[in-house]
N, C-alpha and C positions, 0 to 999 in steps of 0.2 A: 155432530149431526148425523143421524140415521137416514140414509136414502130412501127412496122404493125399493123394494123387493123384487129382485128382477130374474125371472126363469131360465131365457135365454142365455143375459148374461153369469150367472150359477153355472150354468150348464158350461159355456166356455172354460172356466175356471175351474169347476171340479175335474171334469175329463180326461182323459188322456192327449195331449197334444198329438200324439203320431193316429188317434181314431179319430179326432176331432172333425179334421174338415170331410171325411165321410160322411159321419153322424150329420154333419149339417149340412152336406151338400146331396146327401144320397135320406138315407134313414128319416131324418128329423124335415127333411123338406118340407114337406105336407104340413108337420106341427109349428114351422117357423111363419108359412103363409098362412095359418091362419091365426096365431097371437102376432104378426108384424103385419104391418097395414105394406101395401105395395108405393110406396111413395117416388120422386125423380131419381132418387140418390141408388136407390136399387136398384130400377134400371138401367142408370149409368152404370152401372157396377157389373150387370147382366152384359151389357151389350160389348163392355171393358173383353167380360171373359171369353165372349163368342166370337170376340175379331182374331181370324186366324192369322192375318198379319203383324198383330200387337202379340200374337203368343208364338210366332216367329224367332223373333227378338227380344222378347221377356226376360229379365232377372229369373232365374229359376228358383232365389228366394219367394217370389209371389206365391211361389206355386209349392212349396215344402220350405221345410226348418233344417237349418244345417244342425249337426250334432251337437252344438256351442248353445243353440237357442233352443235345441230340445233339453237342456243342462240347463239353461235359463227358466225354464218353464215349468221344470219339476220343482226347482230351488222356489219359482214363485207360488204354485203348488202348497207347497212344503210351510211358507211363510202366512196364506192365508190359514190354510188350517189351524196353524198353535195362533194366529190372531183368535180366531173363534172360538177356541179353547180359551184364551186368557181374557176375552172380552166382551165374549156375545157371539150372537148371532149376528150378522151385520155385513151387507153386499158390500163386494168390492169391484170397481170396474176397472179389472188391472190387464188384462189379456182380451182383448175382442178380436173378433174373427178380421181378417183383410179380405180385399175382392174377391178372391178363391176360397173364400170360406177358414183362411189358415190363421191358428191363434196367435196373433205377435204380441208381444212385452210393449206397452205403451211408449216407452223411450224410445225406443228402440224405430220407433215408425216416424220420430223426428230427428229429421235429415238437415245438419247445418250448411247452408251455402252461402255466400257472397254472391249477387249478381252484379254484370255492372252495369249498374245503373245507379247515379248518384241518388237522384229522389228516393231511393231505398233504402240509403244511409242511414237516417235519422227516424227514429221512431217515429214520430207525429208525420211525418211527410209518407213513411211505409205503412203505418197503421190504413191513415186516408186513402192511401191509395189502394190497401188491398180491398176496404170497406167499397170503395167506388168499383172495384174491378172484379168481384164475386156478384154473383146472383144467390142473395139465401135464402136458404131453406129452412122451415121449423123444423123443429122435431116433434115426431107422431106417433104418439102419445106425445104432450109434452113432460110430462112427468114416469118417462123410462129413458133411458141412455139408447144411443144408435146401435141397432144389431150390425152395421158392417165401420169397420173406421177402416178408410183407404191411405193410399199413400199421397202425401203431398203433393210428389208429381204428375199424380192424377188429379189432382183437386186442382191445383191450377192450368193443366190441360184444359180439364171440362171448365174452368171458371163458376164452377156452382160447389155447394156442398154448405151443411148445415155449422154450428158454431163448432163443433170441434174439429173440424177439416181444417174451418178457418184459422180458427187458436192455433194447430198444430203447422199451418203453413206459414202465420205469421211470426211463430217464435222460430221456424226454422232460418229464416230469413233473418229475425235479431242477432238470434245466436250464430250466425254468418258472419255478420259484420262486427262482432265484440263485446255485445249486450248481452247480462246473466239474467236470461229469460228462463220464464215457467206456466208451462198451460198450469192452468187451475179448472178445476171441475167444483160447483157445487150447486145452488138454489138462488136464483135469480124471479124479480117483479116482471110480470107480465107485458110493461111496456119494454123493457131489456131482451127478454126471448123472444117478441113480436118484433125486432128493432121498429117501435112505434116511436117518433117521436112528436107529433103532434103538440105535444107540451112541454118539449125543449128548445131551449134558444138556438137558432143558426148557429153552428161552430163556425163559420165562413165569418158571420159577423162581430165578432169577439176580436178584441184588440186590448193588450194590458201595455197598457205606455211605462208602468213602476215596474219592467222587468227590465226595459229597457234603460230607466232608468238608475236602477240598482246595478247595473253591469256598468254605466259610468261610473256612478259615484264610488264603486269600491272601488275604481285604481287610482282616485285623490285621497283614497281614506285613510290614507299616512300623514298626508302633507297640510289634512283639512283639518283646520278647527272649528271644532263642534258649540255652535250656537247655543246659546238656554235656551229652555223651550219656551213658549209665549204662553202667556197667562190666560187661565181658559175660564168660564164661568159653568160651575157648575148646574144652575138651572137651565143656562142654554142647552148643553153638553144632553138634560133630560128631556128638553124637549124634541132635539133632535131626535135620541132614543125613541122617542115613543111615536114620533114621525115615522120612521124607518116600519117599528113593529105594524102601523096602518096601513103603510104601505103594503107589505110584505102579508099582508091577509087580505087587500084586497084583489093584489094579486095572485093571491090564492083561491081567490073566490072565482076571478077571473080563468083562471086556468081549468077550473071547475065546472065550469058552464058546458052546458051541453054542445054538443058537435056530434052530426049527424057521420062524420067519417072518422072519430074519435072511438073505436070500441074499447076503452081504457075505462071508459066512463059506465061500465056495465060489472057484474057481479062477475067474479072469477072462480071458476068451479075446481080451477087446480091452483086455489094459489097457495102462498108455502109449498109447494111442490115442485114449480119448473125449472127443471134440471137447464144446467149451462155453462158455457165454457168459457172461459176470458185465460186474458196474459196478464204474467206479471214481472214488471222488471224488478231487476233489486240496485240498489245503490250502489258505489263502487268501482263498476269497469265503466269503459266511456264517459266518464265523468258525471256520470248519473249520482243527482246529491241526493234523491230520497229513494224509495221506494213508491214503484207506482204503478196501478193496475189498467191495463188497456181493454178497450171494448172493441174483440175483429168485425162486428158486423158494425157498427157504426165510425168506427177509427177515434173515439172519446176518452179522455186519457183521464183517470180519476183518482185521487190522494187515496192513500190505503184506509186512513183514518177515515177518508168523507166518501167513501163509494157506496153505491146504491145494492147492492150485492146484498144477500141473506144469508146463506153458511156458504164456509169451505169443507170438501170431502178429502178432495185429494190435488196434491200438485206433484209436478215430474218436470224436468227437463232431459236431456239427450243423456244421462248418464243415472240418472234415480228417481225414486216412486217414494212417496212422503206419504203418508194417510193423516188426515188432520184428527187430534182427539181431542181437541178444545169444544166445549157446550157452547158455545158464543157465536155475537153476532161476528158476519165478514169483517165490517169495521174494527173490532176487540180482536183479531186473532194475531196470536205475538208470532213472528214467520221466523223465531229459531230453530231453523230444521232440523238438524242437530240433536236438539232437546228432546229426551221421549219425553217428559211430561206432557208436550205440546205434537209432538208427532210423532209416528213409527213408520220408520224408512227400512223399505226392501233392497237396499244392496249394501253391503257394508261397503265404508272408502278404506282401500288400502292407502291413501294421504292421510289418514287419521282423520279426517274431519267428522269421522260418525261417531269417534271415540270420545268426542267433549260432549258438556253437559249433563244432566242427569243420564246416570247409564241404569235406569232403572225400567228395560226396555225388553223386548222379546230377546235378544241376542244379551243377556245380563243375567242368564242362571250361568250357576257354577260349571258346567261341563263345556259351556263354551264360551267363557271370559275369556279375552284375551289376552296373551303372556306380556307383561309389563317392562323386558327387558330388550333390548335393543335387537339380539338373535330372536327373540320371541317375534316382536315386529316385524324383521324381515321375514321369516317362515309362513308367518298368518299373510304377508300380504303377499308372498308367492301361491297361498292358497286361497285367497279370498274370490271369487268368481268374478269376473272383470265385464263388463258390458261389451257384448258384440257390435258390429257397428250399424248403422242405419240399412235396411232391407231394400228401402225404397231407392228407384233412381234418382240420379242429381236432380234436385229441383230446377225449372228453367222457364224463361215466360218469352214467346218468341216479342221481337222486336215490334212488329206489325202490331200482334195484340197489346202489349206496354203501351204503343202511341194511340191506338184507339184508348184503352182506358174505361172505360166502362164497358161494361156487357153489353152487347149485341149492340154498341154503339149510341148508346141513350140510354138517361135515367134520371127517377122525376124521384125529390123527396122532400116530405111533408115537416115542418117544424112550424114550431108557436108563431102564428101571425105570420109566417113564410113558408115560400115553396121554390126548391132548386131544383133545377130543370138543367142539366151537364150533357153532352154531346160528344162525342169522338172527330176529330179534324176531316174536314175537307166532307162528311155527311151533309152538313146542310148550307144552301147556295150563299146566304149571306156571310157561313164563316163563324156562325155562332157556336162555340163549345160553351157557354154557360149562363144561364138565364134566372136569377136570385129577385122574385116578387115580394115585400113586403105590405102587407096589409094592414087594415085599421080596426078588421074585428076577428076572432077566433075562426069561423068560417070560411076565414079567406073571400071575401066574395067582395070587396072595397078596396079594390089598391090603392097604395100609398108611395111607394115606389118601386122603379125597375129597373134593374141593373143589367147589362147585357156585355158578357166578356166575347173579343173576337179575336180568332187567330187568321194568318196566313192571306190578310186583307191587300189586296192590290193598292184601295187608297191610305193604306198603312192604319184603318182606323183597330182602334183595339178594345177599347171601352165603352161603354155609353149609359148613361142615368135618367130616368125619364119621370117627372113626377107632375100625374097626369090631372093633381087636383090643383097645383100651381101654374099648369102646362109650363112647365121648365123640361127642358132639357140640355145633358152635357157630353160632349164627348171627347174622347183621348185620342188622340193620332203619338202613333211611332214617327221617328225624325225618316226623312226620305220621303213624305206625301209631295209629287210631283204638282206642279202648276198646273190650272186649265188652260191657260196662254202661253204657247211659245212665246211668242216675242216680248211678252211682259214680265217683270220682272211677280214674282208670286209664290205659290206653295209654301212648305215646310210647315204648314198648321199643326198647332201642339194640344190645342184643346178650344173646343165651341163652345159657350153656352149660349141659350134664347130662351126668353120667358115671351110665349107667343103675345106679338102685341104691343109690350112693352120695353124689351129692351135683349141686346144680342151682343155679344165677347168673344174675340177669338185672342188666341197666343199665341206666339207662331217661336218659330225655335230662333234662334240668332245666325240664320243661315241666308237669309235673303240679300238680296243686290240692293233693294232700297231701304236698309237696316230697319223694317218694321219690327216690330218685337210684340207692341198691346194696340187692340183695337177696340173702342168702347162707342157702342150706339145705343141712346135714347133714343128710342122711335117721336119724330117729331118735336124733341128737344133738344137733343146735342150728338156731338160727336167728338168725339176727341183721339187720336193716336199719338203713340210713343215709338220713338227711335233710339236706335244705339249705332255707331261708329258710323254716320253719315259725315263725307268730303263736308258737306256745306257746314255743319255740326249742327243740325236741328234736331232736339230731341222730344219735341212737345210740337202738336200742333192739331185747332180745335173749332169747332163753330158750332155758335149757340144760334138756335130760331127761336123763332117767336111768333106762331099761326096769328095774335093779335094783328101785325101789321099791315097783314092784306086788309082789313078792313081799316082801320084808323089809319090808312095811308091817306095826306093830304092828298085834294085833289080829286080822289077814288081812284086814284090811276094805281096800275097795276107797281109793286115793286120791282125794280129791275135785281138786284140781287137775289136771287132766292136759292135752294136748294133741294133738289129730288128728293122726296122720301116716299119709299114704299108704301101702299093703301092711302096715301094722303096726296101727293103728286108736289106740285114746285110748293115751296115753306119760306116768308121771307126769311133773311139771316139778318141777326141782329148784333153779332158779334163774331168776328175772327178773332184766332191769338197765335203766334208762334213763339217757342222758347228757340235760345238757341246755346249750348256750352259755352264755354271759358276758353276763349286765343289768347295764350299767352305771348303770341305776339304784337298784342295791340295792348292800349292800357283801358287800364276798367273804367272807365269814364267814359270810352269811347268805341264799347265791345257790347253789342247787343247783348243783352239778357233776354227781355220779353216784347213783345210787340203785338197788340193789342188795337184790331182795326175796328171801332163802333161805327158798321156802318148806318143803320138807319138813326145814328146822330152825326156824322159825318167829322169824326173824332176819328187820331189815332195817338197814342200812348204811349211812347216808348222808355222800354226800363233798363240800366245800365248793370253788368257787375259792379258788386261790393271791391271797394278797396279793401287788401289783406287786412285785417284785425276790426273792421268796423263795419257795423250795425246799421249803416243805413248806407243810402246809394243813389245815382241819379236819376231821376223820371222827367220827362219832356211831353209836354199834352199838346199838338196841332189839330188845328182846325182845319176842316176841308174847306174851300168855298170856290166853286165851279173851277175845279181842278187846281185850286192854288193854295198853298200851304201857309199857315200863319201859326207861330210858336204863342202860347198862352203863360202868363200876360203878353198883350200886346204891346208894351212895353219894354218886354226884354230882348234876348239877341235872337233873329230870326235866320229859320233858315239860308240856305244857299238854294239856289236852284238847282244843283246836282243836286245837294242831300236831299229837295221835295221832291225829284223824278224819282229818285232812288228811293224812295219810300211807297210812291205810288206805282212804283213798277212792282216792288214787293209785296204791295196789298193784291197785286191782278196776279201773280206769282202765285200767292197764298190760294186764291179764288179756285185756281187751275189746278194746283194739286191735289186742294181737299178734292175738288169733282172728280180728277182723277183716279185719286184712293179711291173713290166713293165706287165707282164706275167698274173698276179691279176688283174688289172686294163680295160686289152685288154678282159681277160675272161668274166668280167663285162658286159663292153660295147656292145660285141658279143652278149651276154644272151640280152639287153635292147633290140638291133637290130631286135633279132627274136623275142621278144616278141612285140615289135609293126607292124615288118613284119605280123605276125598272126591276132593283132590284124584288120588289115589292109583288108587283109585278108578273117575277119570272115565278115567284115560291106562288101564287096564289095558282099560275097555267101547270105547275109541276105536282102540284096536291094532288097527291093519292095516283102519281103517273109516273113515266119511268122517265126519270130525267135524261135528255138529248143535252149534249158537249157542244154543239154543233148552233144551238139555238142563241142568236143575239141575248146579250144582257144573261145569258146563265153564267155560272158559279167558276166557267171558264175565263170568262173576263171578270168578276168578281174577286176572284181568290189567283193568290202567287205560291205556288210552290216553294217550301223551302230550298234549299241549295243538298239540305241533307236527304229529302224528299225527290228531288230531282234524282242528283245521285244513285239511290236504291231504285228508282226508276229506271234511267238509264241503265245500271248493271243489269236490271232483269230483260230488259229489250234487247241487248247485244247478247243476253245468254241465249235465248230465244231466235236470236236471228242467226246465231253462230249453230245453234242446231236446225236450224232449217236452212241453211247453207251446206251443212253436212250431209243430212239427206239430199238436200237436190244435187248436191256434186258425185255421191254414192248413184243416185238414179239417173243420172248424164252417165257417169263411167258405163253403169251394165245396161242402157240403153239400148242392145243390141238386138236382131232379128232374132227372136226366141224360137221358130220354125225352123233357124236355117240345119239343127242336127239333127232333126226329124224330117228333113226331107232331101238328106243326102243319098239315099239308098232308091230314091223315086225320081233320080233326074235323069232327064237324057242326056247323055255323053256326047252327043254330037251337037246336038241344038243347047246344051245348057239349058234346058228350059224344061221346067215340070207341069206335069199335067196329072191330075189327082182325079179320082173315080170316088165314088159319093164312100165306102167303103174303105177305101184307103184314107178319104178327108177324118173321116172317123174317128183311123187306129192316130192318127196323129194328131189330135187332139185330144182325145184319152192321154196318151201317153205326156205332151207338154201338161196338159193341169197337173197328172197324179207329179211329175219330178218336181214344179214349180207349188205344191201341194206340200210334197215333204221338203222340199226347201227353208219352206215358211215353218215348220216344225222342227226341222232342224238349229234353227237360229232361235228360237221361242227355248229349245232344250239347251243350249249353251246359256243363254242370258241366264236360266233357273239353275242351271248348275255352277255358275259364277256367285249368285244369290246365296245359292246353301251354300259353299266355299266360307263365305262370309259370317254366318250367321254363323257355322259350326267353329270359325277358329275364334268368333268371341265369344261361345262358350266354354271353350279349352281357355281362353282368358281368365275369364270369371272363377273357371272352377279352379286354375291353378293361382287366382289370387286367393281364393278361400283359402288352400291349404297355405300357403303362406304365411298369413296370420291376420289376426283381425285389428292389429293396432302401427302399421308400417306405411307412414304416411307418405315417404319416397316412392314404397310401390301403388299409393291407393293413387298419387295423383298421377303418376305414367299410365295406370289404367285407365285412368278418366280421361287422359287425353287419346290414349288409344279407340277408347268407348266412344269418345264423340267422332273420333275418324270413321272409324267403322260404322255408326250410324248413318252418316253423313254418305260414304260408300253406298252402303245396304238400299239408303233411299233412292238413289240415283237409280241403282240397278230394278227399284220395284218400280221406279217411273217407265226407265226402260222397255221394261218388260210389258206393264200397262199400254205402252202406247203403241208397240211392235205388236201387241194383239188386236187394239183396234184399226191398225194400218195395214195388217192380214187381211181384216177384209177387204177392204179397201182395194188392195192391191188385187186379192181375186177378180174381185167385181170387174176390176180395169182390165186384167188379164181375159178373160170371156167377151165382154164387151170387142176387146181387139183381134179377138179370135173368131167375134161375128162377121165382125167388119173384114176380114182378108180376104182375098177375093181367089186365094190359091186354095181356098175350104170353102169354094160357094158351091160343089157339088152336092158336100154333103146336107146345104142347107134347101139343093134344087129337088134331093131326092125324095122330101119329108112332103112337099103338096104332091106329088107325084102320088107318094102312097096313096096320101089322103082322097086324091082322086079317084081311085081304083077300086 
C-alpha cells in the first residue's frame, strides 16, 4: 500500500539529523504552522519544552542524538534512499521529530517496562485499561501521520495523545512483561480512527462459556472417549442456515438506521485514507497460541485473519522497522518478517533471523551478501550496527492516577443499544465506578436495563440491576453487610431482589445466629424461608394467605389469625408449614419431617421420615375442635394430651416466629429504603456544588475506605504533620528577641533600660529587616545549590552510562535505581525550596508587623504625625 504524501514527514527523513531540529524549530517554524493545524498534542509538547523545571532534569537524549543514533540515522538515511531507487517513490514514516523537534529511530522511542501492577499483566486487562485511562486524540488531518511522536513517558504523564502514542505506550508495556509486541501503522475505517463505536457490541457484555469450556475438557482428553456424533438432518441443518443469514441482514439493516449521534452513517471524504496505529502480538512468548491484533483506543483484541483494518505500511518493535510490500488487504497479509518478498527490514539481526527466507531483498546484491562461513558470521555480526537503547525515560503511572483510572475521573461510552458511564473511586457519594444502560432502540432513548457496579460501600453493597420496564430490581452485597438491630440476630445479605408489587428475595450469606440462608415473599400470597445449621433443625418454614377469607369467614367476624402485609394491612393465613432435618437419634417414625398447620380448616398434618431404603412414610391428619385434638380416622390411635399441647404449642411457636421473621426482615428493608432515600438525596443537594464531608448522609457515611486507601492516607498526614512539627520546633528554638543585638550599644548601663529617639528607632529597624532579609536569601541559596548538586551528578550519571555502552543491563538497572533516588531527592528539594519562598513572605509580613507592635520603636512611629502636623 502507497501512503499520502507527506512534506513534513520527507523533510524529517531526507535532512540531516545534526540540522534537523533547527530546520524545524528555528527556520521551518512558520512553514510547519501553517501545513500542521495547531491541535492538544502540540501544546502539550510546547508547554513539555517551556517548563524550566522539566528541562532541569531532562534526559539530555530529548534534546540531541548521541553519536550511536546520529549512526543510526545516516544508516536509515542510507536504507530509504536505495528503497526509492529499487521501488519507487514511496513516503516512509521512519524517523519523526520528538518534543524538541529532534529526529529519533521509531524503535528506538519504544521503551520496554514492567510495572507493578498485576492488572497490567495480561493483554486484554492492559489493553482496557490503557483504552479507559488515555484521553484520545484524532489525527489532523486524518489522512497525514503526526508531526511530533513523544515519548511514552510523556504520553502517560499527560494521559492524552493520539493512536500512535497510544500503540507505542501500549506495546511498551507488553514488551515489559514478555509479550512479542509490534506497533503497526497503516489505513483504518472511520469508525476505528474516530474510536466510534455506536455499532459495536459492549465488550463488557461478551461472555464465551466454550473457552471455558475447552480449557476443561482438554485435561480429560486422554482419559475421554469420544462419542459418535448424533445424526443430524440435513434440511433442518438448511433451514437453520438461512435463519441465521435473516437474521444477520436484519441486523444489519438495524444497525443501519439512522442515529442522530451516529456520524458513521454519513459520506466519508477521507476514506481509504485514515492513517492508524494498532498492536500486534505474535504467538509464541506468554503462551500466546495465535497471532492477534489489538485496538489502544478502544482495548479490542481482533483475529489477524478477521480484523477491520485496510493495509499495513509498516511494523517495528524495540529493535526493527519492517516496511510492508504486500498489495493486500490487512486481513491477507502473511507477517513473515523475515521474508523480503513480504517485507524490507531496516536493521539486519546479528542472530541471523534476517538472514532466512527469501534473501532477494535490498541488503542481497553482491557487495554486501553476507560471508556464509562461520568466521564470516561472526565478523559481519561484530559489524552489523546494533540498536541503541530507548531515549525516553522509564515509563511509570503514579499509583494515585492507576486507581482513579480513567481520565479526569469519568468517562461515558457509546456502543449498540448501550452506554457505559465508569467513574474513578471515592468521586461520587453513592460509590458508583460504573454505570452499563442497555436500551431497546438504536437511539438509546428506551431503557431496558441498568447495571450499576459499586465500590468501597459501607453497607458492602456492590452491584445492582434495575429493569425499569419489569420494575425489578437486584442487588449484590459483599459478606460483612452489618445488621440494623443490635440486639437482633440480622445482616450478612447476599443479594435482593423485588419486582415492585409483586414479589421480593433476599440471600443472606450463612453467617447469621438464626441460620437464615433464603427468604421468599409473594406480596399477599406466601412466604416462605429457609435455614441451615439451626439447634432446633428447622430448615423450611412458610405461610400461605388467602385475602378470600376475610370475607367468606363465617359469621362476618373478622379472622383471628392473619398476617401483616405491606399496601394490604392484616391478610387471613390459611396455611402454616414447618420442615424440620433428620435426628438420628430418634427413629423415623417418630422424627418430625413436615408439619403442616390448616388453620382456616383447623387441620394439622404431620409428616414423618422415611425409613432407610423405602418410598413412603408416615402422615398423621388431626383435627382441631375447641382446643382439643382428635387423630383422623376417629377410630384409630389417638393422641396423648402431651403430644396435643405439644403440637399446639408448636402451631403458636410457628405463629411467633413467622411474625417475628416478618417484623426483622421489614425493619431491614425500611433502614435500606431510607439509607438510599438519603443517599439520593445528598447527590441531588451536592449537584453542581462543592461537596461538604461534614454533611449528614454524604459519601462520609456512605463510603469505607479501604485499609490500602487508609494507609496511603495516613502515611501522607504524619508526613505532613512531621513537617510541620519540624517547622514549629525550628521557630520555638529561634524564637528569640530579634532587637535584642541592635540595641546593645543604646542601653543604659546603669538603669539597663533603653530609650530610642525617633532616629535611632529607625537605624534599627533598617538594620534587623535588611540581616533578617539576607537571611531569608541566604537559606533560598543553599536549598538551590543543594538542588543543582543534584541535577548536575545525574547528569555525570547519564553521561557516564552513555559511554559505557549501550547494551549492559547490570549498569542500566543500577542507574535506574539511582535515577529514581535522585528524582525522588531532586523533588523534595524543589518542594523545599517552593515552600521556603512562600513562607519568606510570610515570615516578613510577621517580622514588620512585630516591629510595629514594639513599643521600644514607638518613637519612630510618634515622629511620622508629628511631621505630618507641621
Amino acid at each position: 500500500p502507497t501512503g499520502p504524501f507527506h512534506e513534513f514527514g520527507t523533510r524529517c527523513v531526507h535532512s540531516s539529523p545534526c540540522l534537523l531540529a533547527f530546520a524545524v524549530m528555528e527556520e521551518d517554524a512558520h512553514m510547519v504552522e501553517r501545513t500542521e493545524p495547531i491541535t492538544q498534542k502540540v501544546i502539550r509538547c510546547r508547554r513539555f519544552v517551556g517548563d524550566a523545571q522539566t528541562a532541569q532534569t531532562l534526559n539530555p537524549r530529548y534534546c540531541s542524538n548521541t553519536p550511536k543514533e546520529e549512526l543510526l540515522l545516516e544508516h536509515v538515511r542510507e536504507f530509504e534512499e536505495q528503497f526509492v531507487n529499487v521501488y519507487g517513490n514511496r513516503f516512509l514514516f521512519l524517523c519523526p521529530p520528538n518534543e524538541y523537534g529532534v529526529p529519533k529511530f521509531l524503535p528506538s522511542t519504544i521503551r520496554p517496562t514492567h510495572l507493578p501492577y498485576k492488572e497490567l499483566y495480561e493483554v486484554k486487562p492492559c489493553s482496557q485499561f490503557l483504552a479507559d485511562f488515555f484521553n484520545y486524540d484524532e489525527l489532523k488531518p486524518p489522512d497525514r501521520y503526526p508531526s511530533i511522536i513523544p515519548a511514552p513517558h510523556s504520553v502517560l504523564k499527560w494521559q492524552a495523545g493520539d493512536c500512535f502514542d497510544l500503540s507505542i505506550a501500549l506495546c511498551s508495556l507488553l514488551i515489559g512483561v514478555g509479550y512479542d509486541a509490534y506497533c503497526v501503522s497503516g489505513f483504518a475505517p472511520r469508525f476505528i480512527t474516530t474510536r466510534n463505536e455506536a455499532r459495536s457490541a459492549c465488550p463488557q457484555l461478551e461472555w464465551h462459556p466454550e473457552d471455558k469450556k475447552e480449557d476443561v475438557e482438554s485435561e480429560d482428553d486422554e482419559f475421554t472417549i469420544h462419542k459418535k456424533p448424533p445424526l443430524t438432518s440435513e434440511y433442518r441443518e438448511a433451514r437453520r442456515t438461512a435463519d441465521e443469514v435473516d437474521k444477520a441482514r436484519l441486523d444489519e439493516e438495524e444497525m443501519k438506521s439512522d442515529s442522530e449521534d451516529d456520524p458513521s452513517s454519513e459520506e466519508d471524504e477521507f476514506e481509504n485514507r485514515r492513517i492508524h496505529c494498532w498492536v500486534l502480538v505474535r504467538q509464541g512468548s506468554r503462551e500466546v497460541r495465535e497471532d492477534m491484533y489489538v485496538e489502544p483506543t478502544t482495548g479490542r483484541i481482533y483475529d489477524v485473519t478477521r480484523c477491520p483494518y485496510l493495509k499495513i505500511d509498516l511494523i517495528w518493535n524495540h529493535r526493527n522497522l519492517w516496511v510492508n510490500m504486500q498489495v493486500c488487504n490487512a486481513s491477507q497479509v502473511e507477517l513473515d518478517l523475515y521474508n523480503s518478498r513480504y517485507f524490507e527490514y531496516v536493521m539486519l539481526d546479528a542472530e541471523g533471523g534476517g538472514s532466512g527466507g527469501d534473501a532477494r531483498g535490498l541488503y542481497a546484491d553482491g557487495g554486501d551478501a553476507p560471508d556464509e562461513s562461520e568466521g564470516g558470521k561472526l565478523e559481519q555480526a561484530a559489524q552489523i550496527l546494533d540498536m541503541p537503547p530507548a531515549w525516553s525515560e522509564r515509563v511509570d503511572i503514579p499509583r494515585e492516577n492507576f486507581h482513579a483510572r480513567c481520565y479526569q475521573g469519568e468517562k461515558t461510552i457509546f456502543y449498540h443499544k448501550c452506554k457505559v458511564e465508569q467513574y474513578a473511586p471515592y468521586t461520587q457519594d453513592d460509590g458508583l465506578v460504573q454505570r452499563i444502560t442497555l436500551y431497546k432502540d438504536v437511539r438509546r432513548q428506551i431503557p431496558l436495563e441498568i447495571r450499576e457496579t459499586f465500590k468501597h460501600r459501607r453497607d458492602r453493597l456492590s452491584e445492582r440491576k434495575r429493569r425499569p420496564m419489569q420494575n425489578e430490581t437486584i442487588e449484590h452485597f459483599l459478606p460483612g453487610r452489618p445488621s440494623s438491630s443490635t440486639s437482633a440476630a440480622g445482616g450478612a445479605l447476599k443479594q435482593y431482589r423485588e419486582i415492585s408489587a409483586v414479589s421480593r428475595e433476599l440471600l443472606f450469606y450463612n453467617s447469621r445466629l438464626d441460620g437464615l440462608v433464603r427468604c421468599v415473599e409473594l406480596i399477599g400470597k406466601k412466604m416462605f424461608e429457609f435455614f441451615e445449621d439451626r439447634d432446633d433443625r428447622l430448615i423450611y418454614h412458610s405461610v400461605t394467605l388467602d385475602p378470600s377469607l376475610a370475607t367468606n369467614h363465617r359469621g362476618g367476624q373478622k379472622p383471628k389469625d392473619t398476617y401483616l402485609v405491606e399496601s394490604m394491612g392484616e391478610v387471613p393465613i390459611r396455611k402454616m408449614t414447618q420442615k424440620y432435618a433428620r435426628n438420628s437419634q430418634v427413629p423415623p417414625d417418630e422424627d418430625f419431617h413436615k408439619i403442616c398447620y390448616f388453620l382456616a380448616e383447623g387441620k394439622i398434618r404431620v409428616d414423618y421420615h422415611r425409613e432407610p431404603g423405602q418410598l413412603t412414610f408416615k402422615t398423621v391428619t388431626y383435627v382441631n375442635e375447641d382446643g382439643n385434638l382428635y387423630s383422623l380416622p376417629r377410630t384409630g390411635t389417638q393422641p396423648t394430651q402431651q403430644e396435643a399441647q405439644r403440637l399446639l404449642q408448636m402451631q403458636g411457636n410457628c405463629r411467633d416466629i413467622l411474625t417475628e421473621s416478618h417484623q426483622r426482615t421489614h425493619v431491614e428493608l425500611n433502614q435500606r429504603r431510607k439509607d438510599e432515600n438519603g443517599i439520593r438525596a445528598s447527590r441531588s443537594v451536592q449537584a453542581g456544588k462543592k461537596r461538604e464531608l461534614g454533611l449528614p448522609g454524604s459519601r462520609e457515611d456512605v463510603l469505607e475506605p479501604s485499609v490500602y486507601d487508609l494507609a496511603r492516607e495516613h502515611a501522607r498526614v504524619d508526613a505532613m504533620r512531621e513537617g510541620a512539627e519540624e517547622e514549629k520546633q525550628e521557630e520555638t528554638t529561634s524564637k528569640v528577641d530579634v532587637l535584642a543585638p541592635y540595641l546593645v550599644d543604646f542601653m543604659n548601663k546603669e538603669t539597663k533600660y533603653v530609650q530610642l529617639d525617633s532616629l535611632q528607632a529607625e537605624l534599627v529597624m533598617k538594620k534587623c529587616t535588611q540581616d533578617f532579609r539576607k537571611r531569608l536569601t541566604d537559606r533560598a541559596e543553599i536549598i538551590q545549590k543543594r538542588l543543582e548538586e543534584e541535577q548536575e551528578q545525574l547528569r555525570k550519571r547519564r553521561a557516564q552510562m552513555q559511554r559505557r555502552g549501550d547494551n549492559v543491563e547490570k549498569d542500566e538497572r543500577e542507574f535506574e535505581r539511582y535515577q529514581s533516588q535522585a528524582m525522588f531527592r531532586t523533588q523534595i528539594l524543589e518542594q523545599r525550596l517552593a515552600r521556603h519562598e512562600m513562607q519568606a513572605i510570610e515570615k516578613f509580613q510577621e517580622l514588620e508587623r512585630m516591629l510595629q507592635e514594639d513599643p521600644r520603636l514607638a518613637a519612630m512611629w510618634q515622629r511620622e504625625p508629628a511631621a505630618m502636623g507641621r
